[in-house]
C-alpha atoms as one frame of an Amber mdcrd trajectory, in Angstrom:
protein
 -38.128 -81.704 -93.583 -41.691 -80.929 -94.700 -44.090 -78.935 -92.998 -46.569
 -76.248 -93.274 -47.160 -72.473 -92.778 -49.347 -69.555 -93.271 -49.396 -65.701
 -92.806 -52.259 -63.512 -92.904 -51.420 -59.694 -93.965 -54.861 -57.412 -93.344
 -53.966 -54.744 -96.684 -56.698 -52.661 -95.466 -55.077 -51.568 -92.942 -51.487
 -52.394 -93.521 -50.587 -54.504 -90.973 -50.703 -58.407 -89.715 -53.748 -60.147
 -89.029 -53.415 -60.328 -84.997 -56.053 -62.196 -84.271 -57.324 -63.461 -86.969
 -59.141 -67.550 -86.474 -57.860 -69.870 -88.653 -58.905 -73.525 -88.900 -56.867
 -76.609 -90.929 -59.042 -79.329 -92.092 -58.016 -82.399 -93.472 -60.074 -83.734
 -96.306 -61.202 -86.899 -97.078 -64.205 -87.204-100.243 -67.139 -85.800 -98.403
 -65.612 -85.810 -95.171 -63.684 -82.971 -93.281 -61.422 -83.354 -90.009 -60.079
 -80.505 -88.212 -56.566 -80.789 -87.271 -55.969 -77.440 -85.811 -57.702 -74.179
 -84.692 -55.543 -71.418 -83.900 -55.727 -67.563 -83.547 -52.488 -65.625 -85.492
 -49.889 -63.840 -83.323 -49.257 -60.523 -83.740 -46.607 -60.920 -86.601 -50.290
 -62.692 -88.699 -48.241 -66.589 -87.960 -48.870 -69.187 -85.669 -47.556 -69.252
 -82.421 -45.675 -72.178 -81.629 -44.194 -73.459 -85.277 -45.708 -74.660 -88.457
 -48.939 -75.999 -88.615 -47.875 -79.361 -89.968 -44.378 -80.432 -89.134 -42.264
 -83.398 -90.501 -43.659 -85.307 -88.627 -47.501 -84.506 -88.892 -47.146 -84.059
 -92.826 -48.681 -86.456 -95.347 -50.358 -86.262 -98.976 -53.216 -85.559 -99.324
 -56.006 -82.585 -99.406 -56.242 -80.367 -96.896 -58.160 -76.449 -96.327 -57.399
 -73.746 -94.083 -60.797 -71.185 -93.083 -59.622 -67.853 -92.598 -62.508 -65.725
 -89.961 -62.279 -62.479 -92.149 -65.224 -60.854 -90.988 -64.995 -61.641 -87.111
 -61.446 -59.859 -87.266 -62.337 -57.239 -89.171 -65.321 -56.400 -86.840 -62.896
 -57.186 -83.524 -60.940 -54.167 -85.556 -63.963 -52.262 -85.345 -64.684 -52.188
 -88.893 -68.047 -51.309 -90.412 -69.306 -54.093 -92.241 -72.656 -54.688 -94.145
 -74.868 -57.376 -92.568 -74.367 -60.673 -94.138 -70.221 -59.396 -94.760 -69.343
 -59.250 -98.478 -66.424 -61.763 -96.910 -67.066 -63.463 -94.350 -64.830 -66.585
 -94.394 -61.850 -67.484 -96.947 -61.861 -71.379 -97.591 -58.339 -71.990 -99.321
 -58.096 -75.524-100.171 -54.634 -77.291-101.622 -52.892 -80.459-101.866 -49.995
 -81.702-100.557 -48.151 -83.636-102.741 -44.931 -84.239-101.402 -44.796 -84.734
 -97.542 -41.080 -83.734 -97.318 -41.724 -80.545 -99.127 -42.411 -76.848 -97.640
 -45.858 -75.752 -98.424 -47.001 -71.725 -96.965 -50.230 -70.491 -97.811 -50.184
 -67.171 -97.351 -53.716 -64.380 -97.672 -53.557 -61.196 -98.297 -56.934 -59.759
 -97.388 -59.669 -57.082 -96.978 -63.215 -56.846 -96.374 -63.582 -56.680 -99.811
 -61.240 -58.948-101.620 -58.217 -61.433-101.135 -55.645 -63.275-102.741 -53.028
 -66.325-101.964 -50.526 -68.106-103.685 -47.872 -71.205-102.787 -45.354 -69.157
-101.062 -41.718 -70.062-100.147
């Protein structure tokens, strides 16, 4: 059964991203719809399962906005004013709705990374 899944890890300070906004957008050309707005647990996940399940998953593209800087300055980090980071746009396609897609981000105020997990 497809679905989808994400997990935040803060590397600056070694931990989860408790806390951390994240929204999922479905894309369409020009146009964007948001299909879920959520704030990680304190493992860096979603509370309350995947953010697409089998039944909510279909091809097509999609993007999931990470708040870096507003959880880095809830953490009572120092950041220059605008943030070097301020929001991570990741956007991916789904391809095969009955597949298992995780995006996760590994990220500081100064750099991140993701890849298709497992």
């Amino acid at each position: 059964m497809g679905h989808l899944s994400t997990h935040v890890l803060d590397t600056m300070n070694g931990c989860p991203a408790a806390g951390m906004r994240v929204q999922l957008l479905r894309l369409d050309g020009d146009t964007s719809t948001t299909i879920k707005d959520i704030v990680l647990n304190a493992d860096g996940r979603n509370d309350g399962g995947p953010l697409l399940d089998a039944s909510t998953m279909a091809v097509g593209r999609y993007r999931l906005v990470f708040s870096v800087a507003q959880y880095f300055r809830q953490r009572d980090v120092r950041l220059p004013e605008p943030a070097f980071i301020d929001e991570v746009p990741i956007d991916f396609g789904i391809a095969d709705a009955a597949g298992h897609y995780h995006v996760p981000l590994l990220v500081s105020p100064w750099a991140y990374s993701t890849y298709r997990g497992s």
